[in-house]
N, C-alpha and C positions, 0 to 999 in steps of 0.2 A: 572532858573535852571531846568533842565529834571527831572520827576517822575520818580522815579526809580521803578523796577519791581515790589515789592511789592504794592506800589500804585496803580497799572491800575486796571480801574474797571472792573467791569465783563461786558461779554454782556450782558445776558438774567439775571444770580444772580451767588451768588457764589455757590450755592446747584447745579442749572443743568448746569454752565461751568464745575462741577467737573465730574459730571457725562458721560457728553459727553469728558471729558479727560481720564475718567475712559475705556466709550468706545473704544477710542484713544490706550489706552497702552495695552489695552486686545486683539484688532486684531492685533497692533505690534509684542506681544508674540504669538499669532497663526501662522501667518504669520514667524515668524521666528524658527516656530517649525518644519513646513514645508519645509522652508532652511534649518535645521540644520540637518533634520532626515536622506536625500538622500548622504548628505557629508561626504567623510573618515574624521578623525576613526569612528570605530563604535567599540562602548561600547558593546558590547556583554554579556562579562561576568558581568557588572553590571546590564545591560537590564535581565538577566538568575535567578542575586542575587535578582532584585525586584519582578520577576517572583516569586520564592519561598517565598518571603516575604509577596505580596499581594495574591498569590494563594492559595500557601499548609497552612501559619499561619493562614489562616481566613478560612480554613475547619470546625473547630469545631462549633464555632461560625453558619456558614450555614447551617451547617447539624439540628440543633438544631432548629434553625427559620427554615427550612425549611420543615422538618417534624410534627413542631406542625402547623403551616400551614395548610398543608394537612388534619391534622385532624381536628385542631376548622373547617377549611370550608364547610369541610366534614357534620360537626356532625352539623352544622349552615345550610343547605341545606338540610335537608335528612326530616324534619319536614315539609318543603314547600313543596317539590316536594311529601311527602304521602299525604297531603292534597286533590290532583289528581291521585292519584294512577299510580304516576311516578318515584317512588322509583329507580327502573333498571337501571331508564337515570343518575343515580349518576354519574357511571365512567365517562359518555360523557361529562357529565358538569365540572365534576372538570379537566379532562384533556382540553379542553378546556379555564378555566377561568386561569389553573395555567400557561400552555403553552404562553398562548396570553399576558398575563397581570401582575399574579400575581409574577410570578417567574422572570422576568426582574427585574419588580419594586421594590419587597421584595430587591432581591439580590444586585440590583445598594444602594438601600437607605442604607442597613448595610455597603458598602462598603466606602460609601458615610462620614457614621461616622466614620467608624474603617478605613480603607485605607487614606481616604479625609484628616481630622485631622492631620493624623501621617507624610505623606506627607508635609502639612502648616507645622507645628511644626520644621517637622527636617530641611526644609530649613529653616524655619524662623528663627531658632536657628543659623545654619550658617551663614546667612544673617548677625543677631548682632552681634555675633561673628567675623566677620570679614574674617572668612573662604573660603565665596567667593572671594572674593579680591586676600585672598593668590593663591588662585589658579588660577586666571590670572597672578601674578608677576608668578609663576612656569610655568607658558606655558603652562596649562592645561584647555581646552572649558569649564567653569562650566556650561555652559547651556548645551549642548552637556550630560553631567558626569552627572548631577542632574535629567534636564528637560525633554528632552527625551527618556532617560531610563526607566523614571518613568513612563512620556506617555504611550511608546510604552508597558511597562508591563501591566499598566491596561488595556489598548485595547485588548491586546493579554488575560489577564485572569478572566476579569469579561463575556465574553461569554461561556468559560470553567464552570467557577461558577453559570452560570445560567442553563447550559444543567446538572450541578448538582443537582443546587436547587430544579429544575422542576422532577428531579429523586427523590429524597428522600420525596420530599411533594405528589409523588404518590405513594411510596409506604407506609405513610403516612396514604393517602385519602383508599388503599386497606387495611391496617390492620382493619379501622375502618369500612368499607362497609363487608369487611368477619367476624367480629363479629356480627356485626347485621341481613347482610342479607345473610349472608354463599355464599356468591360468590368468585370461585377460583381464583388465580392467573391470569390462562389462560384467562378467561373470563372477567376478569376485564381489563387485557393490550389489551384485541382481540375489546373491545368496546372504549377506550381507544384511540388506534390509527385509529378507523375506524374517528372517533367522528375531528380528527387535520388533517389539511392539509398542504399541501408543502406552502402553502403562508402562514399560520402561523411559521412555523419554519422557514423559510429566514426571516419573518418578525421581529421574536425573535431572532434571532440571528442579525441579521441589528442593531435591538434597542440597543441590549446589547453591541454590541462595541462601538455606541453612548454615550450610560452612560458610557462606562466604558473611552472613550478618554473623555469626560466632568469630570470623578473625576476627571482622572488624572491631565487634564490640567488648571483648579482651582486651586486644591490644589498647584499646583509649581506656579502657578501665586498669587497668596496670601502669599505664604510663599516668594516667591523671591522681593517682592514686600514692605515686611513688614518692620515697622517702627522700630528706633533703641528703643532698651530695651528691656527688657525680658516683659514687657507688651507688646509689639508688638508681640511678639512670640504668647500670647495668643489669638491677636486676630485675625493670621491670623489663626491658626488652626479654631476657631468657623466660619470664615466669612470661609474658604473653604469648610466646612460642610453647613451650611448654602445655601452658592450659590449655591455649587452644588446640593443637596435635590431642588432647586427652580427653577433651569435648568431643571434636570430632570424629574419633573412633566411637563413641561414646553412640551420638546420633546418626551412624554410619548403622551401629546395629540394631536401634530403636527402629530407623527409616525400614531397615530391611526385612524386621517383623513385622511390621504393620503392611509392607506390599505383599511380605509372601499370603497374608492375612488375605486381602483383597483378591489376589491371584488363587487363591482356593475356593474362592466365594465359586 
């Protein structure tokens, strides 16, 4: 008599056939992300409602990490560089280290927990629920309704939220440089923008819709993906925080090879 499916053994173990099936069903969902984003309908108005959801609800939130930021870095550099009697080059280095690095990074990882999660969750919850299902017996795309609105929002507002972040962690980094070393406004933005270049800003902004399409499309792959029960629900919220925080250091340091590559040329 024939072994039936459960029997077959694995190639290599059951640990990395899963993992290489894991690979399997994750470029599947890319790849059909990319089918599904160019073809009518388009969700508009849900792509608009995640917009406000993942953009304007997680202002507070940014504004708050992003200006204490500016300042611990601020106030965490200003001791070194006296050391040398290089106090001045404050603005040039914090604009700098926030522009290049720190203002992507901060802002994808918050987004990462607060966006990432809430995303797993509410599909995952669907998911158990049975919700998706109803909504193919109704004639309606759920992946289309869920998956690429949700995409296409994050791509579109975690670059927004990091030409924010990078704002409020400067102004920030000058409340705490014009207490101490009474440097105005003017002089602070005028060293400031001298200090950043156009291949740091395409480069920050490049990165940023990177993290921000990696939350997004984690997080709907976790939650779409997740097992029945409301214990599945929780674990695809943590594994889409998770993965994506581990992505995104991941392409934090691919992105920052390939500029310094450019920046030698």
């Amino acid at each position: 008599m024939a072994e039936g499916s459960g029997d077959r053994k694995p190639l290599l173990s059951k640990k990395i056939d899963k993992f290489f099936t894991g690979l399997a069903d994750a470029w599947n969902f890319v790849r059909r992300f990319f089918q599904e984003v160019f073809m009518p309908p388009y969700e508009f108005r849900e792509v608009i409602h995640q917009c406000y959801r993942i953009g304007v609800e997680s202002l507070p939130l940014i504004s708050l990490t992003g200006f204490i930021v500016g300042i611990v870095f601020t106030n965490q550099s200003r001791p070194s560089l006296s050391e040398f009697g290089a106090a001045s080059w404050l603005p040039s280095l914090i604009s700098i280290a926030v522009v290049r690095a720190m203002g992507p990074l901060v802002t994808a990882l918050i987004a990462a927990g607060k966006v990432g999660s809430s995303i797993g969750a509410e599909i995952g919850s669907m998911k158990v629920t049975e919700q998706i299902d109803a909504m193919e017996v109704s004639a309606t795309n759920p992946f289309k309704f869920l998956v690429v609105s949700r995409v296409l929002a994050t791509t579109l507002m975690i670059p927004l939220l990091v030409m924010y972040t990078d704002f409020v962690a400067l102004m920030g980094s000058f409340l705490s440089v014009n207490a101490n070393e009474m440097v105005s406004m003017t002089t602070f933005f005028v060293q400031v923008f001298e200090a950043i270049t156009f291949l740091d800003i395409i480069s920050s902004v490049l990165k940023s819709v990177l993290f921000g399409f990696t939350i997004g499309i984690v997080g709907c792959y976790k939650g779409y993906n997740s097992s029945k029960g409301t214990e599945g629900v929780g674990r695809a919220a943590n594994a889409a925080v998770v993965m994506a925080m581990f992505l995104i250091f991941i392409e934090e340091l691919l992105v920052l090879q390939i500029v310094n590559a450019i920046r030698g040329i």
